[in-house]
Structures are given as C-alpha cells and as structure tokens.
KEKELO-655774 format. One line per 5 residues: number of its first residue (from 1); for each residue x, y, z of N, C-alpha, C, CB. Coordinates in nm, 4 decimals. Glycine has a CB too. Layout:
NUM) X,Y,Z,X,Y,Z,X,Y,Z,X,Y,Z; ...
***
This chain:
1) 12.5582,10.4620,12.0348,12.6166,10.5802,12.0942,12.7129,10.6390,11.9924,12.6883,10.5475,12.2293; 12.7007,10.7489,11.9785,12.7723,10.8329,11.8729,12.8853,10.9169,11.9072,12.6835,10.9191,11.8146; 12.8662,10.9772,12.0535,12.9357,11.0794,12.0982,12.9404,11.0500,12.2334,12.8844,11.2070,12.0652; 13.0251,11.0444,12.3438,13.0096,11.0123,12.4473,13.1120,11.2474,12.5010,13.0972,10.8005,12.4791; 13.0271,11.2677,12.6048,13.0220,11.3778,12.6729,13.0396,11.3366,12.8415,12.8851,11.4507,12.6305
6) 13.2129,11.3564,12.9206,13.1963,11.3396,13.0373,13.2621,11.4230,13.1236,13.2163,11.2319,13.0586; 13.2326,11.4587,13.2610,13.2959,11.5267,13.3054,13.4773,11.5008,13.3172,13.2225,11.5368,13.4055; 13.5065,11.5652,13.3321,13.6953,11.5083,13.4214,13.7278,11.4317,13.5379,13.7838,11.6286,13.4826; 13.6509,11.4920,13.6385,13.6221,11.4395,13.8372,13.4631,11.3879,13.8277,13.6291,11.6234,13.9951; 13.4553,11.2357,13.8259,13.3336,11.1761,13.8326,13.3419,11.0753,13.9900,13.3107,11.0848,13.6770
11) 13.2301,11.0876,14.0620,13.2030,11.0179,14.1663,13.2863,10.8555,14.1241,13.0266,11.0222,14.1889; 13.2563,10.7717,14.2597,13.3316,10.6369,14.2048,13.4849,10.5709,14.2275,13.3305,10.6549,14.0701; 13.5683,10.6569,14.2137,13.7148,10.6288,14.1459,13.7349,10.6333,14.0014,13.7617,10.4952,14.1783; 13.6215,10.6294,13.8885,13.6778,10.6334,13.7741,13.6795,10.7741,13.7294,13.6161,10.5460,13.6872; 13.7912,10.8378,13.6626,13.7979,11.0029,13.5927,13.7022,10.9680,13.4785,13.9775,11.0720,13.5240
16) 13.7049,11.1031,13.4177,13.6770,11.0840,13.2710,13.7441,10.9931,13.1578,13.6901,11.1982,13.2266; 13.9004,11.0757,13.1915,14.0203,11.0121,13.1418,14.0005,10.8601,13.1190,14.1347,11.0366,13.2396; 13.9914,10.8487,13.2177,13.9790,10.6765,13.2650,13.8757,10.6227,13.1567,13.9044,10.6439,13.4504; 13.7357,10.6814,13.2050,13.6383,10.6451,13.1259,13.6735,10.6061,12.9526,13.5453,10.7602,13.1450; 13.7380,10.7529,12.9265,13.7736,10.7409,12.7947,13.8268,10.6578,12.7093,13.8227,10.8021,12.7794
21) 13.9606,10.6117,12.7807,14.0614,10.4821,12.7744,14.0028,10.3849,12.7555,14.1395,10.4479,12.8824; 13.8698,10.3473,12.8384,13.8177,10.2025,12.8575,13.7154,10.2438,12.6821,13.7000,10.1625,13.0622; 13.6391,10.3317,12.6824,13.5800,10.3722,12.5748,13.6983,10.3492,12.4344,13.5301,10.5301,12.6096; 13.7959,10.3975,12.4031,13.8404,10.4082,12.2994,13.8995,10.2352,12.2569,13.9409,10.5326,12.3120; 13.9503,10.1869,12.3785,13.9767,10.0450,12.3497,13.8799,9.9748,12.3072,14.0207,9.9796,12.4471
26) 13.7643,9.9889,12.3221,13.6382,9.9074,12.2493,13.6167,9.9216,12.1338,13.5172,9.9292,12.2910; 13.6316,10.0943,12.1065,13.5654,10.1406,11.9967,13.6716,10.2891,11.9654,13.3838,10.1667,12.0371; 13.8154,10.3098,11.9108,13.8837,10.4043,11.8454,13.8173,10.5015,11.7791,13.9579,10.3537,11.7688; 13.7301,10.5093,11.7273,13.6534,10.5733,11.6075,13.5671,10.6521,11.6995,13.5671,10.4656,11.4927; 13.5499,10.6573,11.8255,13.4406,10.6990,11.8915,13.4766,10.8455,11.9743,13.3952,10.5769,11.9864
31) 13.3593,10.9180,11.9013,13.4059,11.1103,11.9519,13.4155,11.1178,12.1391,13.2197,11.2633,11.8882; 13.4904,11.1824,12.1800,13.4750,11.1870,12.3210,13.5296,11.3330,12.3270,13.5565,11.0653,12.4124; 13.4652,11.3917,12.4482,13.4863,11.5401,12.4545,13.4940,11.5330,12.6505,13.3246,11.6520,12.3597; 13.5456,11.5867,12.7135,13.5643,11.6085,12.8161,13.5181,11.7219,12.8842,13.6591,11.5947,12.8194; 13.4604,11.8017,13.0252,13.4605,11.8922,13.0458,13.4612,11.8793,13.2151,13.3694,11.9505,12.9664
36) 13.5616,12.0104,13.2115,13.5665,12.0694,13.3696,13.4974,12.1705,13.4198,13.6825,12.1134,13.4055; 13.4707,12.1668,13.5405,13.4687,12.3355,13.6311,13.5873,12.3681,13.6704,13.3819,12.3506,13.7783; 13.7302,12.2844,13.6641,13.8406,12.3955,13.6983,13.9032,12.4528,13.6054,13.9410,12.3553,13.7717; 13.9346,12.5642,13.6569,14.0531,12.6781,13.5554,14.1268,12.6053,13.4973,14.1622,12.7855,13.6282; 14.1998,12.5519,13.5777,14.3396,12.4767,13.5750,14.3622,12.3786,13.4550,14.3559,12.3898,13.7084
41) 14.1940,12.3337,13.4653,14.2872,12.1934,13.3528,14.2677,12.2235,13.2019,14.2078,12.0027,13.3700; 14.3611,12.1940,13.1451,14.3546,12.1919,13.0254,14.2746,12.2219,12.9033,14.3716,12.1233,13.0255; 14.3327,12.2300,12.7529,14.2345,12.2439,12.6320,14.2047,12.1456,12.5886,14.2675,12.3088,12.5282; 14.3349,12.0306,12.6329,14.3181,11.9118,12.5819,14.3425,11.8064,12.6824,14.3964,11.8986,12.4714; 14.3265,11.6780,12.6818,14.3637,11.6124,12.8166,14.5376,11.5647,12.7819,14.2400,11.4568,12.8558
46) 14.5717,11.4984,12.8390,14.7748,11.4764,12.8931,14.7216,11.3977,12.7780,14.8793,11.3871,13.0858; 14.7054,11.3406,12.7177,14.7706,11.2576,12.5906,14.7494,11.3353,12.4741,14.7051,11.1085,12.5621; 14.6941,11.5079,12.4679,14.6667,11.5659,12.4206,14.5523,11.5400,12.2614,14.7740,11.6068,12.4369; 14.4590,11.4235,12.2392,14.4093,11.4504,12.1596,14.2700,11.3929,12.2035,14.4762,11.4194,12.0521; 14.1986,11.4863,12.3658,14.0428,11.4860,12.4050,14.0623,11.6540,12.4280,13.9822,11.3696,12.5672
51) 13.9513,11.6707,12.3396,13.9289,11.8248,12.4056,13.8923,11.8313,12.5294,13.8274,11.9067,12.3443; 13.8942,11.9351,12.5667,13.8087,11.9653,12.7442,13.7595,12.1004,12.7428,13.9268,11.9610,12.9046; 13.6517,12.0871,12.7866,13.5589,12.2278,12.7710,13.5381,12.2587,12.9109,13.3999,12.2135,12.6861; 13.5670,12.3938,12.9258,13.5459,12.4785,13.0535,13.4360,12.4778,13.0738,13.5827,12.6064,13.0607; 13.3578,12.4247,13.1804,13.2012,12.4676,13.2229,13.1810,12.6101,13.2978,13.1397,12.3515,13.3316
56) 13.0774,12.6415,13.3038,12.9682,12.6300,13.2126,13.0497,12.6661,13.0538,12.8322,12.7484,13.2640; 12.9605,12.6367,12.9576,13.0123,12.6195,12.8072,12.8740,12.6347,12.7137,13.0937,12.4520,12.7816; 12.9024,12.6607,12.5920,12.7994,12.7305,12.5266,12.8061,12.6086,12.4115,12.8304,12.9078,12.4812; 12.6691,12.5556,12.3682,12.6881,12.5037,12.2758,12.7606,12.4847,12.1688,12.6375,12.5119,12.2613; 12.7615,12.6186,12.1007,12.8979,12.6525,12.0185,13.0252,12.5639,12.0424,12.9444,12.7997,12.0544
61) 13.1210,12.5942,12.1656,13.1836,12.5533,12.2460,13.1822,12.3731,12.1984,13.1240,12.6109,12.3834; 13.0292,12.3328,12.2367,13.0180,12.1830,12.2188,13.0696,12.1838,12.0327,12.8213,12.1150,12.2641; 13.0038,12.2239,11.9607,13.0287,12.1867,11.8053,13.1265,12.1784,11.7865,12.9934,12.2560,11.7073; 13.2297,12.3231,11.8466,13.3664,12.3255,11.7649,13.4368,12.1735,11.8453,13.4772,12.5066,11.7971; 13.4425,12.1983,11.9341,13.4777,12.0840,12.0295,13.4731,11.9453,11.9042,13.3398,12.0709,12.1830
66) 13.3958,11.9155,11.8552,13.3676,11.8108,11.7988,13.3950,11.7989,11.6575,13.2545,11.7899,11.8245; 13.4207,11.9281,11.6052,13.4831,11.9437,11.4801,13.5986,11.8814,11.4706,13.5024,12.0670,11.4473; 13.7070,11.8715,11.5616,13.8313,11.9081,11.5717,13.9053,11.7668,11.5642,13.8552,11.9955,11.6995
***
C-alpha cells in the first residue's frame, strides 16, 4: 500500500483521523489524504499535517493533495 485515501465520518466508531493514527504508528512514511462532504471541516486535519479534500473533488485536487 502506497497511499491510503479515507473519508473523515466512517461507519463503525473509527474516524478517518483515527484510522490515520493507527496507520502512521506502523508505518510514518506513509501518504494519507483525508476527505469530507462537510463545508465545515478543514484543509488540514487538528494536528494540521493530513490534507482533507472537499467532496466531490477533482483529481487534480487528489495530486496536489499529495504533493504537499
């Protein structure tokens, strides 16, 4: 896995956030990008260094996202 892509609000109890945390403790080095359907949240998530992409979103959107 190269890139992991998840929403913010996932069925379950676990967020994205969450997801991420458990992801980066395994593996630091590993791209993660976030995305919502609300206005509200963020460019980046509260620890400020996961992007979050507004859905719907344009590929573009995905690249720069991953540049960064």
């Amino acid at each position: 896995v190269a890139i992991v892509v998840s929403d913010v609000m996932m069925p379950g109890g676990l967020s994205g956030r969450q997801l991420a945390e458990k992801i980066l403790g395994l593996n630091p080095q590993m791209r993660i990008v976030l995305m919502s359907g609300y206005a509200d949240e963020p460019e980046y998530d509260s620890a400020g260094d996961l992007p979050v992409l507004a859905k719907p979103f344009v590929k573009q959107d995905l690249v720069q996202a991953l540049q960064l």
